[in-house]
C-alpha positions as semicolon CSV with decimal commas, in nm:
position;residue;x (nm);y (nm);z (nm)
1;X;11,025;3,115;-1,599
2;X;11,188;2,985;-1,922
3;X;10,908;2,841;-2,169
4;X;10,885;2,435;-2,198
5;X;11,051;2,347;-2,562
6;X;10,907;2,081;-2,723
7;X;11,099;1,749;-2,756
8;X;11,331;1,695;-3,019
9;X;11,269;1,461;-3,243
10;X;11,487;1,225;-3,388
11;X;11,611;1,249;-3,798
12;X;11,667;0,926;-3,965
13;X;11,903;1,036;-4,199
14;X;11,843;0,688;-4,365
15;X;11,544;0,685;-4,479
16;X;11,576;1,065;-4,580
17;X;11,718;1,063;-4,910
18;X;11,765;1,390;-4,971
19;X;11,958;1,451;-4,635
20;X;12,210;1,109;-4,745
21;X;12,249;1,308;-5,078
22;X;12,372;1,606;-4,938
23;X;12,582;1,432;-4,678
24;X;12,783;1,284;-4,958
25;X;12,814;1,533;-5,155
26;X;12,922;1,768;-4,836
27;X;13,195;1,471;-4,750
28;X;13,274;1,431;-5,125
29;X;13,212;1,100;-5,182
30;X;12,953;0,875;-5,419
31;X;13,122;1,147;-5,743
32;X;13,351;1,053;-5,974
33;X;13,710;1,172;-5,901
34;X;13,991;1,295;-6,144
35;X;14,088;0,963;-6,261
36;X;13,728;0,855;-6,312
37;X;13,685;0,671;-5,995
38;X;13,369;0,624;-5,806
39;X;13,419;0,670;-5,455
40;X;13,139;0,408;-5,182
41;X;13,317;0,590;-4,892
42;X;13,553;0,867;-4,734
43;X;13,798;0,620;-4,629
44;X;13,830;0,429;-4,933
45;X;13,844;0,804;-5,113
46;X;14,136;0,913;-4,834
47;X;14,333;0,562;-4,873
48;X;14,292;0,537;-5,224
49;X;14,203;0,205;-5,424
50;X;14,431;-0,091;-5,428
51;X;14,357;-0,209;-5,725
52;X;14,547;0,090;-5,862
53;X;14,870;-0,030;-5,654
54;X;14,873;-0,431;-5,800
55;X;15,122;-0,581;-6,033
56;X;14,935;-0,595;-6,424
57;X;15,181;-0,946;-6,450
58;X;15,259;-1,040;-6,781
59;X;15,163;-1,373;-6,926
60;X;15,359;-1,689;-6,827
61;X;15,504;-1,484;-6,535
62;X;15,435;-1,723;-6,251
63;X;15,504;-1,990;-6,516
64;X;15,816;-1,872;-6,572
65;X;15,961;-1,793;-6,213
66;X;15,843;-2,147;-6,098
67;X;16,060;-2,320;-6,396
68;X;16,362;-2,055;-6,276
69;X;16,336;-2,204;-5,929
70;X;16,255;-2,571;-6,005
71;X;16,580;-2,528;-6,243
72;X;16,825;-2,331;-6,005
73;X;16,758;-2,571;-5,776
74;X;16,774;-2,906;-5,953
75;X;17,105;-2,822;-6,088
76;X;17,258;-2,680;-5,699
77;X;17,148;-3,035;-5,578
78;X;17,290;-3,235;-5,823
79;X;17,610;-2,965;-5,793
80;X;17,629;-3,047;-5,445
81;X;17,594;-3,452;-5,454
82;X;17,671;-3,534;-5,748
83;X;17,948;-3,286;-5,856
84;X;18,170;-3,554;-6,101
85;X;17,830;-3,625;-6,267
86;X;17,719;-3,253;-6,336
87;X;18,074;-3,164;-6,471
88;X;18,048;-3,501;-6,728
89;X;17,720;-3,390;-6,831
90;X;17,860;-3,043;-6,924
91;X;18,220;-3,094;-7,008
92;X;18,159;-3,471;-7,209
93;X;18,404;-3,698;-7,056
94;X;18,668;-3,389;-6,909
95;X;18,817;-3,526;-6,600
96;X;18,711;-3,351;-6,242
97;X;19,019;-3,238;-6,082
98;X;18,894;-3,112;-5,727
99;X;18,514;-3,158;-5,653
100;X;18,489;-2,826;-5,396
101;X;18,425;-2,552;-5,660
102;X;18,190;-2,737;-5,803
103;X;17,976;-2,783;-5,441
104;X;18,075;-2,404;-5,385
105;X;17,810;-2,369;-5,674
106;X;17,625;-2,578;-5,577
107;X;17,552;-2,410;-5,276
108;X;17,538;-2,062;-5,429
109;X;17,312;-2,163;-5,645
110;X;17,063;-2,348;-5,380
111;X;17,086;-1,995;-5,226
112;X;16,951;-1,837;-5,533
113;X;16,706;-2,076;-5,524
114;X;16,584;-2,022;-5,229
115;X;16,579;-1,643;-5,355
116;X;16,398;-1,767;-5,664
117;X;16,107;-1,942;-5,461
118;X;16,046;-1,680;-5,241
119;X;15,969;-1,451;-5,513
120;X;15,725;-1,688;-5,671
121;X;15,566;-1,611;-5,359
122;X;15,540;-1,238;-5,353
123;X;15,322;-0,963;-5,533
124;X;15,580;-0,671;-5,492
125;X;15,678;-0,565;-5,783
126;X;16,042;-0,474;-5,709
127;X;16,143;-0,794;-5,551
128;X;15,996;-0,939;-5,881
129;X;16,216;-0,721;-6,072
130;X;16,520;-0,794;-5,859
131;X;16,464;-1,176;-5,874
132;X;16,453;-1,154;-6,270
133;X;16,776;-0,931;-6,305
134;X;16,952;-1,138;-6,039
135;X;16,855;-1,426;-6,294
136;X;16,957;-1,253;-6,571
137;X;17,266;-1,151;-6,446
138;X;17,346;-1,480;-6,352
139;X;17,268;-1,653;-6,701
140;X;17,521;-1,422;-6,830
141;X;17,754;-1,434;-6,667
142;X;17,726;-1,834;-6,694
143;X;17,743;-1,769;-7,026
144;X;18,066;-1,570;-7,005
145;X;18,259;-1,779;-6,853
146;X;18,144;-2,077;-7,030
147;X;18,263;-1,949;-7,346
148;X;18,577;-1,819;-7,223
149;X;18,648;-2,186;-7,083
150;X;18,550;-2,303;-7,442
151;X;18,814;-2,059;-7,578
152;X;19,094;-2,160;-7,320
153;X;19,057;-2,572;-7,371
154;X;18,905;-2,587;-7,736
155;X;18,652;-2,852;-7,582
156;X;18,330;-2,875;-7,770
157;X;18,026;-3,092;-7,732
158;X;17,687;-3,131;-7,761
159;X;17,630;-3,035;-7,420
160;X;17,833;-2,759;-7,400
161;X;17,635;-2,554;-7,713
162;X;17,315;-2,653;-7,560
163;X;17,392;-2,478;-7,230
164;X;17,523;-2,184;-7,431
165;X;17,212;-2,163;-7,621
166;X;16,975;-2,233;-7,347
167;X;17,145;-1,937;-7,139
168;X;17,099;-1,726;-7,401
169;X;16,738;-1,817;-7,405
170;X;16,726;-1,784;-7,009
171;X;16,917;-1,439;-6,989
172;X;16,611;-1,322;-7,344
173;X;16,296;-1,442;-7,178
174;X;16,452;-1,298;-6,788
175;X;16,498;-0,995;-6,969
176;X;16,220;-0,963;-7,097
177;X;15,989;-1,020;-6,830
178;X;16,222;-0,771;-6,634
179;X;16,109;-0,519;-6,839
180;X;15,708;-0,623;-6,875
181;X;15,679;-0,590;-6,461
182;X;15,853;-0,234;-6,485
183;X;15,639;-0,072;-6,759
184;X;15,362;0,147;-6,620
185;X;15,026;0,033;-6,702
186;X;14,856;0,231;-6,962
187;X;14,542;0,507;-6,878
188;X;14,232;0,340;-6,978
């Protein structure tokens, strides 16, 4: 007949610090890794820390994209109800021949907008990017075709050079925040 064995007793791995020592070093975790990181578990080693993977935003960011939207669409609803009004305001006393492009902006632009506040929204750094060229793009275009009209009618007003200017502005600062959510964050 076999011999009786003794009952196995229970480790509590623990209370044993040694034996929680070794398991972490056999699993690999509670070292620092290659980039200097401390590692409180296999998953979080394996998955990989998010803080790594948010957007370093640049100052007046938020600020910024929340004055874009507030703008685009302030200026598509007053496109779109009051089109005679908008053009006055820009053009200084030039008479509105047809009022439909003027709401075709008007809706364009609301659908920007809409763009524009949904980003505000967001943490994903591309769709940032994308909402701030689309801007960009946009301002410069405006600008474009603003001066070109300026060149065809030899109108000039007070309003007229402040929209210039202010696009200018608009297209500088889109720009540059364009490139601030692009550029990789340094190694510390």
């Amino acid at each position: 007949m076999a011999a009786k064995q003794p009952p196995l007793m229970k480790k509590h791995s623990q209370t044993d610090l040694v034996s929680r020592l070794k398991t972490r070093k056999i699993l690999g975790v509670g070292g620092e890794d290659d980039d200097g990181e401390v590692h409180r578990s296999k998953i979080s080693q394996v998955l990989g820390n998010e803080i790594k993977f948010t957007v370093r935003e640049p100052l007046g960011l938020r600020v910024w994209q929340f004055v874009s939207a507030v703008l685009f669409s302030g200026i598509a609803i007053m496109a779109l109800a009051f089109p005679d009004q908008l053009y006055d305001a820009v053009f200084d006393g030039a008479q509105v021949t047809s009022k439909t492009p003027i709401r075709l902006y008007g809706g364009a632009l609301l659908s920007i907008s809409l763009i524009m506040w949904n980003a505000l929204y967001t943490a994903e750094k591309v769709i940032i990017r994308w909402t701030l060229l689309t801007e960009a793009c946009y301002f410069g275009v405006q600008f474009l075709v603003v001066t070109a009209t300026l060149a065809e009618t030899g109108l000039m007003s007070l309003g007229i050079l402040l929209l210039l200017v202010s696009r200018l502005l608009f297209v500088a600062i889109s720009i540059y925040y364009y490139y601030q959510v692009g550029r990789r964050p340094k190694k510390a």
